[in-house]
Structures are given as C-alpha cells and as structure tokens.
Predicted model as a PDB file, atoms N, CA, C, CB and O in Angstrom, pLDDT in the B-factor column:
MODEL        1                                                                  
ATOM      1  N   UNK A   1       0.819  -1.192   0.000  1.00 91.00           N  
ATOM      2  CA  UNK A   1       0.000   0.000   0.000  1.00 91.00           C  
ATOM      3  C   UNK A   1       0.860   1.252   0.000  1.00 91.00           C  
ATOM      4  CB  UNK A   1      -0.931   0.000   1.195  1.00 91.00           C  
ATOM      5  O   UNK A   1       0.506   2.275  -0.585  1.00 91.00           O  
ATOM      6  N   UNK A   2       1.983   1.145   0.661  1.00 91.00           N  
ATOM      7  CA  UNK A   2       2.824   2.424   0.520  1.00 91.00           C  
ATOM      8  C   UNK A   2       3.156   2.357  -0.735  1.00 91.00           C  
ATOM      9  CB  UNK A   2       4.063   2.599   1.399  1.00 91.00           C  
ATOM     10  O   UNK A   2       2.243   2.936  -1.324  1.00 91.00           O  
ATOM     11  N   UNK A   3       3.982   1.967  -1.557  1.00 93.00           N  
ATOM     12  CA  UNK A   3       4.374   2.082  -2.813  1.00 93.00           C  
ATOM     13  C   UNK A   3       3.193   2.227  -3.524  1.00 93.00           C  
ATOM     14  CB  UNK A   3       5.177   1.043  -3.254  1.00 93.00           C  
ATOM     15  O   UNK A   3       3.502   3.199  -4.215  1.00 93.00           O  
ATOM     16  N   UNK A   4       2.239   1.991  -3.792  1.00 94.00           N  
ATOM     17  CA  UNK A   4       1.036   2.451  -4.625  1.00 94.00           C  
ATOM     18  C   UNK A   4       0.337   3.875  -4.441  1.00 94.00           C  
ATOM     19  CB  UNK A   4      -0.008   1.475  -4.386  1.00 94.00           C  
ATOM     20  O   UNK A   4      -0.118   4.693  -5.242  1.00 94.00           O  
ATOM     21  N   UNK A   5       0.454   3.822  -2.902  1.00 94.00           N  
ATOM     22  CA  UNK A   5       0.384   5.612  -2.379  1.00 94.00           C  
ATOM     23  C   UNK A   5       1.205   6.661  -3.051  1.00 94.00           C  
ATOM     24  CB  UNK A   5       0.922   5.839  -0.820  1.00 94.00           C  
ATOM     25  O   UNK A   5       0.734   7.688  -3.540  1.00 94.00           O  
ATOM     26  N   UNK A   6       2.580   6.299  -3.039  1.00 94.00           N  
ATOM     27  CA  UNK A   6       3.793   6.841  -3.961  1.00 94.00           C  
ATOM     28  C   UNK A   6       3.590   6.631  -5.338  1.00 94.00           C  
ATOM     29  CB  UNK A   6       5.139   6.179  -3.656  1.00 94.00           C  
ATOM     30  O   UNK A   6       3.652   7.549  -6.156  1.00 94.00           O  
ATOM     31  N   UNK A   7       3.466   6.030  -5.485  1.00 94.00           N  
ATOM     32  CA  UNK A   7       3.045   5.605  -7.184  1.00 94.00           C  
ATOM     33  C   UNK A   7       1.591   7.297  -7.615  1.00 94.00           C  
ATOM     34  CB  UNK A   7       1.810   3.115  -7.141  1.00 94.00           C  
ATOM     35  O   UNK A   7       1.731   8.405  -8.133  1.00 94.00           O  
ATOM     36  N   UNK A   8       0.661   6.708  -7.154  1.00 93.00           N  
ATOM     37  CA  UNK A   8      -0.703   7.349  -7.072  1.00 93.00           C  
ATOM     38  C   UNK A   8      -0.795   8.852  -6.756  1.00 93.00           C  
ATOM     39  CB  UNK A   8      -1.475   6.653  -6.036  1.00 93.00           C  
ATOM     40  O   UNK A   8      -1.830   9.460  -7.028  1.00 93.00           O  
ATOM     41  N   UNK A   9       0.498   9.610  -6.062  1.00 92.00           N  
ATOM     42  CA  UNK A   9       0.517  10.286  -5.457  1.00 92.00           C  
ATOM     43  C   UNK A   9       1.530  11.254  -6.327  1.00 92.00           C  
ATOM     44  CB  UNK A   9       0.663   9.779  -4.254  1.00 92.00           C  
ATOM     45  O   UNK A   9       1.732  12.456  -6.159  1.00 92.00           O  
ATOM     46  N   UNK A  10       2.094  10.384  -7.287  1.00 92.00           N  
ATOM     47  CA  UNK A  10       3.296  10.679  -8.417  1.00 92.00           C  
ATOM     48  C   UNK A  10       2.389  11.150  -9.227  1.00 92.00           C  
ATOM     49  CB  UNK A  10       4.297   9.427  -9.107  1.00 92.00           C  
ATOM     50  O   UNK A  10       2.125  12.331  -8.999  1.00 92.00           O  
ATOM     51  N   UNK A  11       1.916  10.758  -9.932  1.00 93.00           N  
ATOM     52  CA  UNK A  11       0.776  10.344 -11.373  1.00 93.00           C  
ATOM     53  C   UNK A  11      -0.409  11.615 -10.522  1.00 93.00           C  
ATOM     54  CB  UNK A  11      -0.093   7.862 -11.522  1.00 93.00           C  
ATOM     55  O   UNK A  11      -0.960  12.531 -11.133  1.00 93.00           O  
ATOM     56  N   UNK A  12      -0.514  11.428  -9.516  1.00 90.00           N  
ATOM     57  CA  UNK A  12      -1.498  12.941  -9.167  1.00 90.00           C  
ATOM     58  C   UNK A  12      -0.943  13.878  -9.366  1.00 90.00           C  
ATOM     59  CB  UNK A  12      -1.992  13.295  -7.836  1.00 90.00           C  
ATOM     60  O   UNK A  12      -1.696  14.702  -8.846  1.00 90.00           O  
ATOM     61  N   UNK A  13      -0.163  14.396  -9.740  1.00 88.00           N  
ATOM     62  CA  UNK A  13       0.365  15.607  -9.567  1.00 88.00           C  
ATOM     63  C   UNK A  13       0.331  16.264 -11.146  1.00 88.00           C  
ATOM     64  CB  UNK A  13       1.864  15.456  -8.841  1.00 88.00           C  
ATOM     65  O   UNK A  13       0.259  17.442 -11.497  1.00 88.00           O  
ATOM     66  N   UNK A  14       0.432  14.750 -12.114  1.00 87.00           N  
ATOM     67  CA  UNK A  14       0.265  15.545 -13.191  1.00 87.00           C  
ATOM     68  C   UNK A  14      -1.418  15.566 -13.883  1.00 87.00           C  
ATOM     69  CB  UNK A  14       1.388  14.997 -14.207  1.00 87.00           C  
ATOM     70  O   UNK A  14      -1.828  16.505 -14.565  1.00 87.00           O  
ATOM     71  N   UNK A  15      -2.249  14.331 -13.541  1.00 86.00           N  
ATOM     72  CA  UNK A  15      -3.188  13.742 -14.056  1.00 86.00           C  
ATOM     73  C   UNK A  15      -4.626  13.974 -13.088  1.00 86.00           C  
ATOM     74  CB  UNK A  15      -2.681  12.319 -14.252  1.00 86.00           C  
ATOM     75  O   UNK A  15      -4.254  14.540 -12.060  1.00 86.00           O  
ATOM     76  N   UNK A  16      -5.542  13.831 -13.063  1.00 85.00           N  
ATOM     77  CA  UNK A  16      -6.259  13.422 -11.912  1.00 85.00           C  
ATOM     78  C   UNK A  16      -6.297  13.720 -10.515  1.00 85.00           C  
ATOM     79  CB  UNK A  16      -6.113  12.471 -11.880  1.00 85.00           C  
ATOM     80  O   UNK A  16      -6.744  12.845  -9.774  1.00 85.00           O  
ATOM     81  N   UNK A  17      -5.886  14.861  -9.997  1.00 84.00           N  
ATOM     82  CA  UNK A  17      -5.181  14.619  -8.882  1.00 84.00           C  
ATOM     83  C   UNK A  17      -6.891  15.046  -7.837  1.00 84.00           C  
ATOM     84  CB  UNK A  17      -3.431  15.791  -8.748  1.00 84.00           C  
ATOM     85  O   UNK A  17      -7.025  14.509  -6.737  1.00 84.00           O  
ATOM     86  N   UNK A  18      -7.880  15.900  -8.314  1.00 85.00           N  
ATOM     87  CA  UNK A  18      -8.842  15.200  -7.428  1.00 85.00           C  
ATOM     88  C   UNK A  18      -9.375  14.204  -6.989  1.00 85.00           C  
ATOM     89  CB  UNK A  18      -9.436  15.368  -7.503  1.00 85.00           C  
ATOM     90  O   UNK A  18     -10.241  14.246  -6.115  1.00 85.00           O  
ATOM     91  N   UNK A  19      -8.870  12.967  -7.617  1.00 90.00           N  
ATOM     92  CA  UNK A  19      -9.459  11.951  -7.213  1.00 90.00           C  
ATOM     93  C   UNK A  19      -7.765  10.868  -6.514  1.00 90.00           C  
ATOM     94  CB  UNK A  19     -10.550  11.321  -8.737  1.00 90.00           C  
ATOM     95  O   UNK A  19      -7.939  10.314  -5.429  1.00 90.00           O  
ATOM     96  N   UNK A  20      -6.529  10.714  -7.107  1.00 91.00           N  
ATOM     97  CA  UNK A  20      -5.527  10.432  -6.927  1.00 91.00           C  
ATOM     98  C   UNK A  20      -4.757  10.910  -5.201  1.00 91.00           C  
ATOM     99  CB  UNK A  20      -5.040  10.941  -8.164  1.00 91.00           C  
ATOM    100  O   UNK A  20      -4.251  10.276  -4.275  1.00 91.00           O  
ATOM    101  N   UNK A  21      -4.976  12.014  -5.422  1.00 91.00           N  
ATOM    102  CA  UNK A  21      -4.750  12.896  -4.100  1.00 91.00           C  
ATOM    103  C   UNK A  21      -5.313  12.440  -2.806  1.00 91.00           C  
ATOM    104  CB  UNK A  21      -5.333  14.248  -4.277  1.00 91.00           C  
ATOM    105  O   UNK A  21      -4.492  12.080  -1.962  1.00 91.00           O  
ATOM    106  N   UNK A  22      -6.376  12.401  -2.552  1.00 93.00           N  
ATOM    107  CA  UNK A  22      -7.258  11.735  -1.663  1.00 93.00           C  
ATOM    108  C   UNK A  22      -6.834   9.932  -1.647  1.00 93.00           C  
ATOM    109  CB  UNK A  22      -8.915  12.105  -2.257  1.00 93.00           C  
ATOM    110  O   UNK A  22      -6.147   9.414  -0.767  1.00 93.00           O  
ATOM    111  N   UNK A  23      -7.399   9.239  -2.766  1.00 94.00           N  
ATOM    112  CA  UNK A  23      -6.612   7.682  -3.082  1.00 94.00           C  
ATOM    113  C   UNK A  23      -5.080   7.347  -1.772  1.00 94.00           C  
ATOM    114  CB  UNK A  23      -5.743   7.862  -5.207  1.00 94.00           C  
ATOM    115  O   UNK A  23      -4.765   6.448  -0.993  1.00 94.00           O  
ATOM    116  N   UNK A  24      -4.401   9.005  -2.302  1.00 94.00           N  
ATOM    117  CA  UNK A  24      -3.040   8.433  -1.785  1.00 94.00           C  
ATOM    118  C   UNK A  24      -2.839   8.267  -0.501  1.00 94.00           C  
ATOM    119  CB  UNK A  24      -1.998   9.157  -2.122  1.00 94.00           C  
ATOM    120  O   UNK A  24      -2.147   7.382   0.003  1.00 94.00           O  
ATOM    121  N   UNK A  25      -3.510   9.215   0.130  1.00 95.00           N  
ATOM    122  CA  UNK A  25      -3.640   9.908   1.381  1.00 95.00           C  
ATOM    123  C   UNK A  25      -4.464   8.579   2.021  1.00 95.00           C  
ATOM    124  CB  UNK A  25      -4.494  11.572   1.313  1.00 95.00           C  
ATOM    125  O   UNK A  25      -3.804   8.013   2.892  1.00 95.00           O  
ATOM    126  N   UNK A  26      -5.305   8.196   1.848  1.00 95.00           N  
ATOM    127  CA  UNK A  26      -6.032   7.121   2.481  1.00 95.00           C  
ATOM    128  C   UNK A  26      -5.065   6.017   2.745  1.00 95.00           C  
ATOM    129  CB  UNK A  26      -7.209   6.640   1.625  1.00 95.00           C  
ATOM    130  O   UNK A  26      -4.865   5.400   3.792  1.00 95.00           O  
ATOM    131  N   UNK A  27      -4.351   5.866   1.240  1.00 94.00           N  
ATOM    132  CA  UNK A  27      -3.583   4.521   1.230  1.00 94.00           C  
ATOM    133  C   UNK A  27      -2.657   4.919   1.931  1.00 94.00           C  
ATOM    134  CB  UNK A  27      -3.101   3.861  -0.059  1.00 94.00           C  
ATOM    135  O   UNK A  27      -2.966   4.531   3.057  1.00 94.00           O  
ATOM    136  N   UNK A  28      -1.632   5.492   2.003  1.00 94.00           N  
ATOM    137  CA  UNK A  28      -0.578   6.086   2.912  1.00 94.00           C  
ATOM    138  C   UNK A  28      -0.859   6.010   4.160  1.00 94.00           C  
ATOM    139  CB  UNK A  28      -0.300   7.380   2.703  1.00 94.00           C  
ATOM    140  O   UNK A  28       0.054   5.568   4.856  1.00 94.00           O  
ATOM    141  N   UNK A  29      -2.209   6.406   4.900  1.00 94.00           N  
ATOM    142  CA  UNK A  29      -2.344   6.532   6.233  1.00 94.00           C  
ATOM    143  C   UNK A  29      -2.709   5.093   6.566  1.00 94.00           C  
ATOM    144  CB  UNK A  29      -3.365   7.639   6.671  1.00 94.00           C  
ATOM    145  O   UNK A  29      -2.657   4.733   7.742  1.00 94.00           O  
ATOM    146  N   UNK A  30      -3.060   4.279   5.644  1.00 95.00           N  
ATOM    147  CA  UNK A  30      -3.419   2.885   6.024  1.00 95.00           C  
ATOM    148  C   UNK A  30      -2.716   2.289   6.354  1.00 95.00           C  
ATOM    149  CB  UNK A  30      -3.866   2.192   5.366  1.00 95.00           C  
ATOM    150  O   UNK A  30      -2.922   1.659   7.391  1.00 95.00           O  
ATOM    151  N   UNK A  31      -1.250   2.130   5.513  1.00 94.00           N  
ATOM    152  CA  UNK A  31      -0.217   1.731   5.395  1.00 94.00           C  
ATOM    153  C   UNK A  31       0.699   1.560   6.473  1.00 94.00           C  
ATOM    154  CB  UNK A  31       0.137   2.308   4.635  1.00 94.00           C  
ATOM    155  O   UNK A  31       1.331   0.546   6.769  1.00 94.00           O  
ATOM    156  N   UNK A  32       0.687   3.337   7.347  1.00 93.00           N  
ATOM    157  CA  UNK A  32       1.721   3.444   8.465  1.00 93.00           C  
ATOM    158  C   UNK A  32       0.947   3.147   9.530  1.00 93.00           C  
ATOM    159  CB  UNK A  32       2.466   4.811   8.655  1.00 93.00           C  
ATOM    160  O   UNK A  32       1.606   2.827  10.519  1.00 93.00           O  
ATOM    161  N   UNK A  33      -0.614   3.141   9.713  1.00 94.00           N  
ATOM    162  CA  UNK A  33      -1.345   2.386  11.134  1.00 94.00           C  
ATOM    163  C   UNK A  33      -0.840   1.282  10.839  1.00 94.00           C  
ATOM    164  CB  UNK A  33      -3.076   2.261  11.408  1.00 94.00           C  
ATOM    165  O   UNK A  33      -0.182   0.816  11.769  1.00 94.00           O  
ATOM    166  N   UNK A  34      -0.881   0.441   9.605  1.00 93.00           N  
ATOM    167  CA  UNK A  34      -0.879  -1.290   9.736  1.00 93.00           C  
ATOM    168  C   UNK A  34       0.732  -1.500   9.886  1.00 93.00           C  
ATOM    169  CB  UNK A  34      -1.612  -2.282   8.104  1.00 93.00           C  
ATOM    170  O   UNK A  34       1.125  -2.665   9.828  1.00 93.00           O  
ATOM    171  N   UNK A  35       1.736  -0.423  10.083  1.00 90.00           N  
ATOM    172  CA  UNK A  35       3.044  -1.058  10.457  1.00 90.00           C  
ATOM    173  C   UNK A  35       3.999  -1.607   8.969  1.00 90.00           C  
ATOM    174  CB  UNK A  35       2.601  -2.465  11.540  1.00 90.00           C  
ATOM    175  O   UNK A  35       4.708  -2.613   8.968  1.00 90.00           O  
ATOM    176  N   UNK A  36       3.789  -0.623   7.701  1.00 89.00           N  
ATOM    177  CA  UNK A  36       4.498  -1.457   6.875  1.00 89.00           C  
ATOM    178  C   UNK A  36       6.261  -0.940   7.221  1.00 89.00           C  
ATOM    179  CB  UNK A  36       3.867  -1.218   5.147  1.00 89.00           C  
ATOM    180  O   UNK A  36       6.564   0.021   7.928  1.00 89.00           O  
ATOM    181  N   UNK A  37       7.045  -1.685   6.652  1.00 90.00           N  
ATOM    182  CA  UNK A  37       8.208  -1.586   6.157  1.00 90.00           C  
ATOM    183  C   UNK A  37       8.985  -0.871   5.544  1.00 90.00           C  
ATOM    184  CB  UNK A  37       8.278  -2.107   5.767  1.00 90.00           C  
ATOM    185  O   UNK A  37      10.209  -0.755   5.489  1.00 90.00           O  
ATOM    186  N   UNK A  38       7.983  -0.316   5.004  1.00 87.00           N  
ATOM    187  CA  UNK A  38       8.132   0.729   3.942  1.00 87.00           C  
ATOM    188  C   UNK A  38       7.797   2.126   4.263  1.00 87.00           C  
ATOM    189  CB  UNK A  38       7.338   0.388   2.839  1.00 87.00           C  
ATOM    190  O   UNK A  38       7.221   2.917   3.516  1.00 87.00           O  
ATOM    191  N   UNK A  39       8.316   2.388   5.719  1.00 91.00           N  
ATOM    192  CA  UNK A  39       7.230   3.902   6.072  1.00 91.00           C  
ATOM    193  C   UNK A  39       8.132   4.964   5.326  1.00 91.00           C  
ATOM    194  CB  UNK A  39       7.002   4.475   8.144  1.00 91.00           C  
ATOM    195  O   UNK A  39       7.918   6.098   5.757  1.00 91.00           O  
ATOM    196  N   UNK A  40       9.201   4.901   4.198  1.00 91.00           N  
ATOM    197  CA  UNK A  40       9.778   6.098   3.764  1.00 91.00           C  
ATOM    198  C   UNK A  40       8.566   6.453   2.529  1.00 91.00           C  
ATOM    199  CB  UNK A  40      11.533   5.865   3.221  1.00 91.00           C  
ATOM    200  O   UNK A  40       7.969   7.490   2.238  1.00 91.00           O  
ATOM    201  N   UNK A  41       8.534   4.911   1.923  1.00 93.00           N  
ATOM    202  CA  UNK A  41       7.415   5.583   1.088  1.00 93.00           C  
ATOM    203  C   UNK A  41       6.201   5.994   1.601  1.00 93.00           C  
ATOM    204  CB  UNK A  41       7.034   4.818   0.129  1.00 93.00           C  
ATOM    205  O   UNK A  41       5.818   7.164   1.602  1.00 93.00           O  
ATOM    206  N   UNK A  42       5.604   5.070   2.029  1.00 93.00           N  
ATOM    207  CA  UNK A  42       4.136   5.688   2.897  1.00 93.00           C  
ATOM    208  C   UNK A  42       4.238   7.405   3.340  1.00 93.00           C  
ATOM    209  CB  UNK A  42       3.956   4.679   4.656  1.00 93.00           C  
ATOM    210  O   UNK A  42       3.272   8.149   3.173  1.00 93.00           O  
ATOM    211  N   UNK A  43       5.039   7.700   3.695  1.00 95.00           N  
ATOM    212  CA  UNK A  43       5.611   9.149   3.945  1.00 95.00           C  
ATOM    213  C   UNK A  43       5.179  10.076   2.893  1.00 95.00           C  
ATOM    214  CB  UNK A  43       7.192   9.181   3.981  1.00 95.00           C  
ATOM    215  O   UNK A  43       4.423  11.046   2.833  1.00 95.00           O  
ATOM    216  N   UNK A  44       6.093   9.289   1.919  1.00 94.00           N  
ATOM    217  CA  UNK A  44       6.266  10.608   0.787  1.00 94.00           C  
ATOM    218  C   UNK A  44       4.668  10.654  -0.220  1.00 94.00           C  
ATOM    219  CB  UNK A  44       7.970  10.177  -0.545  1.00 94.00           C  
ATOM    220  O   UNK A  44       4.219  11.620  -0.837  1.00 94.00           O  
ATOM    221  N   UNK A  45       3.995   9.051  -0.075  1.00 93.00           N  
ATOM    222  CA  UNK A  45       2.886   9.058  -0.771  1.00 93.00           C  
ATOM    223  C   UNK A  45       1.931  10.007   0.110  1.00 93.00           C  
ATOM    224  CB  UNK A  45       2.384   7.591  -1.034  1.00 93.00           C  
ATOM    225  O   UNK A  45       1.085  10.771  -0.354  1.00 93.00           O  
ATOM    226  N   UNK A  46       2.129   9.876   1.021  1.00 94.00           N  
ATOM    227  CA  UNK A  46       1.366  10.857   2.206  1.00 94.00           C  
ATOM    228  C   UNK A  46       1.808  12.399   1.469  1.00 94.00           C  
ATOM    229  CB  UNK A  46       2.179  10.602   4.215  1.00 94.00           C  
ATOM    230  O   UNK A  46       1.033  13.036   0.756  1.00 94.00           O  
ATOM    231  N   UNK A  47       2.884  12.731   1.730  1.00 95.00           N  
ATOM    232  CA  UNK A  47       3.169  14.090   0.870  1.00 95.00           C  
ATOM    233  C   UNK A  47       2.962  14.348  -0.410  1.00 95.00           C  
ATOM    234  CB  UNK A  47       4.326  14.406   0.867  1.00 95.00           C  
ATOM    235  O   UNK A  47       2.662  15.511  -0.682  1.00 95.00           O  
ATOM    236  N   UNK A  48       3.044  13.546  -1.307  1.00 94.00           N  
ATOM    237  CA  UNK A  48       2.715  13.743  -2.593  1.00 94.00           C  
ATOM    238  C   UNK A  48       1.061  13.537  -2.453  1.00 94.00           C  
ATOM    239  CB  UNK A  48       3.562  12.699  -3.629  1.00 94.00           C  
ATOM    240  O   UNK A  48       0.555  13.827  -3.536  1.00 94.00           O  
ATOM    241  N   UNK A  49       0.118  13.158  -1.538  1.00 93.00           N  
ATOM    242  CA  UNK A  49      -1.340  13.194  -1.504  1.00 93.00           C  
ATOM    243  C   UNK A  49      -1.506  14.687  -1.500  1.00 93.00           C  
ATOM    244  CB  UNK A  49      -2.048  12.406  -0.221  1.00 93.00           C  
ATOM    245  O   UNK A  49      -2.181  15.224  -2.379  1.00 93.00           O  
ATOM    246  N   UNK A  50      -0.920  15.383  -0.550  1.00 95.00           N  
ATOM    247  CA  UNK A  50      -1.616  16.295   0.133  1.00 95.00           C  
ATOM    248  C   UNK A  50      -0.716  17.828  -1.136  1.00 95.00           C  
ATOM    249  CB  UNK A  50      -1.214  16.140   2.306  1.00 95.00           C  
ATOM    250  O   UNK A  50      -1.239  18.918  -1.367  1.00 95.00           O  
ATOM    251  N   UNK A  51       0.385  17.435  -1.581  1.00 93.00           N  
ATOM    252  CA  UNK A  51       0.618  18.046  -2.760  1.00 93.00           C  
ATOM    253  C   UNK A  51      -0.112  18.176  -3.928  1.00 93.00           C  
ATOM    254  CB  UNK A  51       1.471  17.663  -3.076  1.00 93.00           C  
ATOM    255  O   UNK A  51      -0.233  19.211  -4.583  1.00 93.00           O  
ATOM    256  N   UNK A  52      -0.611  17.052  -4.178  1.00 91.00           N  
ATOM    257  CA  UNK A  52      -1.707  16.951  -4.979  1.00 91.00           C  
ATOM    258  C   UNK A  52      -3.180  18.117  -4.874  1.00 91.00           C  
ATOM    259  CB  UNK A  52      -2.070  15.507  -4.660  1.00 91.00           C  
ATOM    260  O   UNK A  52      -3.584  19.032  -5.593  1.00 91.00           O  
ATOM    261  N   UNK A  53      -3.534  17.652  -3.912  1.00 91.00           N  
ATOM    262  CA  UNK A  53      -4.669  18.503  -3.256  1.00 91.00           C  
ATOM    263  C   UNK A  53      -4.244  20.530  -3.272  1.00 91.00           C  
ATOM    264  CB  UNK A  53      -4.761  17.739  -1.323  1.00 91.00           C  
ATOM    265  O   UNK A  53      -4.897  21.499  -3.659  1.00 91.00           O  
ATOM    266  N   UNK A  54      -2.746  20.375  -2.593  1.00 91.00           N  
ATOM    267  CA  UNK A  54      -2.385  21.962  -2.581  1.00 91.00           C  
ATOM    268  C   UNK A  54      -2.299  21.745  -4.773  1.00 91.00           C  
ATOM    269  CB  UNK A  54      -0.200  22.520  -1.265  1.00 91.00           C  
ATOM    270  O   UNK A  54      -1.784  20.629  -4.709  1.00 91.00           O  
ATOM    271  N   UNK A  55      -2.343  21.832  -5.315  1.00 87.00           N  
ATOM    272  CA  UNK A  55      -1.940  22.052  -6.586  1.00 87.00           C  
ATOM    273  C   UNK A  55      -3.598  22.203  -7.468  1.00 87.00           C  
ATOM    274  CB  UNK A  55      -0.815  20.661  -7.078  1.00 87.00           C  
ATOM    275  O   UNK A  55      -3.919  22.908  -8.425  1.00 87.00           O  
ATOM    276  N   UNK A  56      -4.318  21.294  -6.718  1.00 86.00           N  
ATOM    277  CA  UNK A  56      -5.557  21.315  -7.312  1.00 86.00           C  
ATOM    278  C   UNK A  56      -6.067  22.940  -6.704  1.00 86.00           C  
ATOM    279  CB  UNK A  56      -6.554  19.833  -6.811  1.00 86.00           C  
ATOM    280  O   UNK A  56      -6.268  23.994  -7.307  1.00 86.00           O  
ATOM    281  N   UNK A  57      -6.166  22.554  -5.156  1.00 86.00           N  
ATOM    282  CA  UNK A  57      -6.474  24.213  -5.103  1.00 86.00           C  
ATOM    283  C   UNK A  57      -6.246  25.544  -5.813  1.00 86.00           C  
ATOM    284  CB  UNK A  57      -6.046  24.556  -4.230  1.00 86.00           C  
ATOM    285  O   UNK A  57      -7.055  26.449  -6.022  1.00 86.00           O  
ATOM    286  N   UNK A  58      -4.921  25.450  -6.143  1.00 85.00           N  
ATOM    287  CA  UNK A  58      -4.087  26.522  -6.395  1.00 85.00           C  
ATOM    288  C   UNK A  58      -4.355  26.394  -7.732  1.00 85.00           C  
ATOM    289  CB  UNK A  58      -2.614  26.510  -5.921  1.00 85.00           C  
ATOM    290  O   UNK A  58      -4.146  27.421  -8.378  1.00 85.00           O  
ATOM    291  N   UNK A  59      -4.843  25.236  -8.478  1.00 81.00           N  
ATOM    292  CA  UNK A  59      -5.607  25.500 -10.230  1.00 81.00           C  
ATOM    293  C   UNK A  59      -6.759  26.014 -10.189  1.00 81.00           C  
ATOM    294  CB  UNK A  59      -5.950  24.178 -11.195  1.00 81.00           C  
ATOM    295  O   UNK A  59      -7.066  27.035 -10.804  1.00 81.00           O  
ATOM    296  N   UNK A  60      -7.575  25.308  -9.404  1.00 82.00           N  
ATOM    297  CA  UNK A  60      -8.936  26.227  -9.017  1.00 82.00           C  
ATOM    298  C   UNK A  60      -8.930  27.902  -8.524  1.00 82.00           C  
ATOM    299  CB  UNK A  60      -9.600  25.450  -7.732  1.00 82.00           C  
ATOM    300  O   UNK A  60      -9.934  28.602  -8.650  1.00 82.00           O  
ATOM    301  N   UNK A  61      -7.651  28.406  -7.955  1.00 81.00           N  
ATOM    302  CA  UNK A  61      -8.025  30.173  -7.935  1.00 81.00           C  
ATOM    303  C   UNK A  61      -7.376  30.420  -8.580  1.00 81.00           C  
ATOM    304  CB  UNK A  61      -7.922  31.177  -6.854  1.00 81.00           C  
ATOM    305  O   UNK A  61      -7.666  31.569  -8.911  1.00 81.00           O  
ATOM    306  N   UNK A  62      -5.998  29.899  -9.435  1.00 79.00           N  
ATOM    307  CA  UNK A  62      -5.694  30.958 -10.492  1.00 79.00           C  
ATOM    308  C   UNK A  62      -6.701  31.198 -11.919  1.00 79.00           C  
ATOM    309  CB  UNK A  62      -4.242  30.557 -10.985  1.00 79.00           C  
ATOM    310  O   UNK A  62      -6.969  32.192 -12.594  1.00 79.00           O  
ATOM    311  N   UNK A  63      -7.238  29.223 -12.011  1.00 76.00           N  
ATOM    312  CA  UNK A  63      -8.085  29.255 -13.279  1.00 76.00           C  
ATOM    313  C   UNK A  63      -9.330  28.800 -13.259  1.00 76.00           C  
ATOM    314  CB  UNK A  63      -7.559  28.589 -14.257  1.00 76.00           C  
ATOM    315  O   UNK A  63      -9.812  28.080 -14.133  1.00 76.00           O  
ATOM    316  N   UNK A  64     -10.050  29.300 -12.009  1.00 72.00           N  
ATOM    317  CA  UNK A  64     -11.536  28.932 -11.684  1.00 72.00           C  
ATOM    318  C   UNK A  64     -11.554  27.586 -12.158  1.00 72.00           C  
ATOM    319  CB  UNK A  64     -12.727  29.866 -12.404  1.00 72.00           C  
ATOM    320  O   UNK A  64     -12.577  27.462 -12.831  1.00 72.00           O  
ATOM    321  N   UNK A  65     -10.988  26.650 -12.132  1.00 67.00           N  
ATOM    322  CA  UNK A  65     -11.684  25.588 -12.935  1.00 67.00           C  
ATOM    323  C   UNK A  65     -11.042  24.015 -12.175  1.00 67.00           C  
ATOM    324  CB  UNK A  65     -11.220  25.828 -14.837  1.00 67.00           C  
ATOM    325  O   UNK A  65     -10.088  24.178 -11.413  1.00 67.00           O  
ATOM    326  N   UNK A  66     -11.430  22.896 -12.330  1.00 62.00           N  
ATOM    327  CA  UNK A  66     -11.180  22.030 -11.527  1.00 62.00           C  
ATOM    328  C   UNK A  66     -10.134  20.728 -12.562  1.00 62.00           C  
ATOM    329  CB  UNK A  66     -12.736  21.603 -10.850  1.00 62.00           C  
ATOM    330  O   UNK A  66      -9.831  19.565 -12.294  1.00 62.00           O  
ATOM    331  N   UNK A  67      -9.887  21.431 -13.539  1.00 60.00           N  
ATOM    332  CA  UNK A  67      -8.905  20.631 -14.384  1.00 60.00           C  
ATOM    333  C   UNK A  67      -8.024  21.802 -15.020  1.00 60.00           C  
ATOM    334  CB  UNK A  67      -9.698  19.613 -15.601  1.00 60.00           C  
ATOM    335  O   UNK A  67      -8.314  22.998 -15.023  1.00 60.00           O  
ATOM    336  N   UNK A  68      -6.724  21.116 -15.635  1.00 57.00           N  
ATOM    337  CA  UNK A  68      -5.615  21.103 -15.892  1.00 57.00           C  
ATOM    338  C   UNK A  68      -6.206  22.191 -17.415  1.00 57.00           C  
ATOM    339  CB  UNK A  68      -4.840  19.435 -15.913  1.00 57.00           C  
ATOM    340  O   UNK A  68      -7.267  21.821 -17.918  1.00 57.00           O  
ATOM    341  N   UNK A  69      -5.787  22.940 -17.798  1.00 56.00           N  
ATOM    342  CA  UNK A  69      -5.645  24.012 -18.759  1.00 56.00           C  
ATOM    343  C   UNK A  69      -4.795  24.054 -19.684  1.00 56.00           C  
ATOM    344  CB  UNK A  69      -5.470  24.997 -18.278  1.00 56.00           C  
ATOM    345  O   UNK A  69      -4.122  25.083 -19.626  1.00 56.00           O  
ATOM    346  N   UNK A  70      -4.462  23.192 -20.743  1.00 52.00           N  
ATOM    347  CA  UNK A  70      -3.027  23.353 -21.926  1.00 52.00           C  
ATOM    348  C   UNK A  70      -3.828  24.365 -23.337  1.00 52.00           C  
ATOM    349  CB  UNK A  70      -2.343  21.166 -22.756  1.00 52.00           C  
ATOM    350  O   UNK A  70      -3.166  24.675 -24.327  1.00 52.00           O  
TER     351      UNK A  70                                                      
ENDMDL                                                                          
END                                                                             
C-alpha cells in the first residue's frame, strides 16, 4: 500500500489529482497504522497526496476551474 500511495501520489500531480490525491492519502495513512516496512514511502505518498490537493487548489483560484488548462 505504501508504494502504490507513492506511485498514485506521483501520477497525481500531473493527471487526476482530485481523485488520486485523496486515493493516496487514504492509502498512505493505512499503510503506516498497519506497520508497513516501507514507512519512507508511505511518507512521501502521504506528501505527494496532500501536494496533490495543494496544486488542485491553487488551479482552481488561479483558473476557476477544476482541471488542468493546456
């Protein structure tokens, strides 16, 4: 679950990230209650969740809008 958090949490940042962002964040926090092995990733999928989320915000007030603009 950590590495998929990281994974999910990667890929949010460029793609999807209202729905990815949240995904990661769940999986990440699941991950470090259940004791994985892996808490560097669980970490960073945790940070790259909540990066996600700050980036979506910050598209929504520069460009009113809830997706990506090219």
């Amino acid at each position: 679950m950590a590495v998929a958090s990281f994974v999910l949490g990667l890929v949010g940042l460029l793609v999807l990230n209202v729905f990815l962002g949240p995904i990661a964040i769940v999986l990440a926090s699941t991950a470090l209650i259940r004791g994985t092995a892996r808490r560097g990733r669980a970490f960073l999928g945790l940070g790259l969740g909540v990066a996600d989320l700050v980036v979506l915000v910050a598209l929504m007030h520069f460009d009113s809008t809830v997706s990506w603009s090219f």
